[in-house]
C-alpha positions, -999 to 999 in steps of 0.1 A, spaced: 401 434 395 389 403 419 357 391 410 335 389 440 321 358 455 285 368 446 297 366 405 321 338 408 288 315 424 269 324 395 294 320 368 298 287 389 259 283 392 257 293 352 283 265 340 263 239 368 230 247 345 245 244 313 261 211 322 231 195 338 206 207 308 233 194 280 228 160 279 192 170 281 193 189 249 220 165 231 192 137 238 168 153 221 187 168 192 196 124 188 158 117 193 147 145 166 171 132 144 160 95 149 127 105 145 135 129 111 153 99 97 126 75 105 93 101 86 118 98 54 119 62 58 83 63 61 76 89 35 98 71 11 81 38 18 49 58 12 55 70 -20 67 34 -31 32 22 -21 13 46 -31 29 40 -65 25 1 -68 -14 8 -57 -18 34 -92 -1 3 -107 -22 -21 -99 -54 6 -104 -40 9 -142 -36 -27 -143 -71 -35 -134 -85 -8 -156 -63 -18 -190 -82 -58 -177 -119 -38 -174 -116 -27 -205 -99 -56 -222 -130 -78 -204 -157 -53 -219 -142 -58 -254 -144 -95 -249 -178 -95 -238 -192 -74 -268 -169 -99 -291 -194 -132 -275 -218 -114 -279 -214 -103 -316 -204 -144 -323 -234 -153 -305 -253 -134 -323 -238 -144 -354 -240 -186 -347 -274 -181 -331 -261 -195 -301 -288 -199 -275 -273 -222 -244 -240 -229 -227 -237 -264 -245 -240 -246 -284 -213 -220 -266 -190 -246 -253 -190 -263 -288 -183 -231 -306 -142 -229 -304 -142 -191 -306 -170 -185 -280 -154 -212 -257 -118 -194 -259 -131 -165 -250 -151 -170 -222 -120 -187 -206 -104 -157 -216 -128 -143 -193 -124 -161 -165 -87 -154 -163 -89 -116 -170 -115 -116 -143 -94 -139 -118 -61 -112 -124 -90 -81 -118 -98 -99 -83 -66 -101 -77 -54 -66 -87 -83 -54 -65 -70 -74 -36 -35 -55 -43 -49 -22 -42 -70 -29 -11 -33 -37 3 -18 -7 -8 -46 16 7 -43 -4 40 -1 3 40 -5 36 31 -28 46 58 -10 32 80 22 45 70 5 78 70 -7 72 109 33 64 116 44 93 100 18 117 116 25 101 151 65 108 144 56 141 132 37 149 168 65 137 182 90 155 169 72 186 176 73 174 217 107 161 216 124 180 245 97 168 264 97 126 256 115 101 269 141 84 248 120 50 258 86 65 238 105 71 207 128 41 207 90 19 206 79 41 179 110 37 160 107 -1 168 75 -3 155 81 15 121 109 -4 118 86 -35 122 66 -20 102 88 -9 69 106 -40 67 71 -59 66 62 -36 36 91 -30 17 94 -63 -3 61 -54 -14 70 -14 -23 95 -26 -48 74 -42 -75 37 -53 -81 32 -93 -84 5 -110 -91 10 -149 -82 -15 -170 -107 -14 -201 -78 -34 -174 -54 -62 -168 -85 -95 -190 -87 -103 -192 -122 -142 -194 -129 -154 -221 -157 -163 -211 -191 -201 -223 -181 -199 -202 -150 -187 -173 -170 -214 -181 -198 -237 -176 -167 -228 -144 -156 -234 -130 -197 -267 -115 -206 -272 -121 -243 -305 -109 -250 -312 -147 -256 -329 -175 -241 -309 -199 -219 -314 -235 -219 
């Protein structure tokens, strides 16, 4: 059996098609994989993150309440040594110590703060990232390979700008002002008068 002219143009037509939307499809099969590999970079970044930020949470809460036990501790020796003014407190060794204690616990709290503001800003952005790639995916026949090679550029950017921060929590003492005891004497309501 000859095949007739009319089926051997679209058998001819058929293989044109498929050859012409092929490198169409295999384009975006690469550019949905790029973009799948890229949300678990993201997401793994994320979690990292999203970790060191409960960290540094715990952190400043074990130094909230370590401050507040502190505090009640001055206050218990002041009202033991009937300290009434910074200048008694600064000669009292054990009211002294602590309220530089203070300071220090209260500089590492700012700075544990600071940390967690960090980590909230990284993880929304991450987040934002991730969403955008997750759009994308979803439209991938449809975007050039030029849109997703910038967003992949700029998570890239992005994740190597986080990760050295994803990996542990540090604190660096050089970055922490550390109040005076007077100034920290200030900031304590005794109940008594101050001279």
């Amino acid at each position: 059996m000859k095949p007739s002219k009319r089926n051997l143009l679209k058998v001819v037509l058929t293989i044109a098609g498929l050859l012409l939307t092929a490198p169409g499809t295999i384009q975006a099969n690469e550019n949905g994989d790029q973009l799948r590999r890229t949300m678990a970079d993201i997401s793994l970044l994320n979690g990292q993150l999203a970790q060191r930020k409960a960290d540094a949470a715990h952190m400043r809460e074990e130094l909230a309440s370590r401050l507040k036990a502190i505090k009640l501790e001055i206050r218990e020796k002041v009202r033991e040594t009937g300290v009434e003014n910074v200048n008694e407190a600064m000669q009292n060794p054990r009211i002294r110590f602590d309220l530089r204690l203070m300071a220090e616990i209260q500089a590492y709290m700012d700075q544990y703060a600071r940390k967690i503001r960090y980590y909230r800003v990284a993880c929304d952005r991450l987040s934002y990232l991730y969403q955008q790639a997750d759009d994308d995916l979803k439209i991938v026949n449809t975007l050039s390979g030029m849109k997703i090679d910038a967003l992949v550029s700029q998570t890239e950017m992005i994740l190597s700008a986080y990760l050295p921060d994803a990996q542990t929590l540090v604190i660096h003492p050089a970055d922490m002002v550390v109040e005076s005891p007077e100034t920290v004497w200030g900031t304590l309501y005794i109940g008594q008068k101050k001279k």
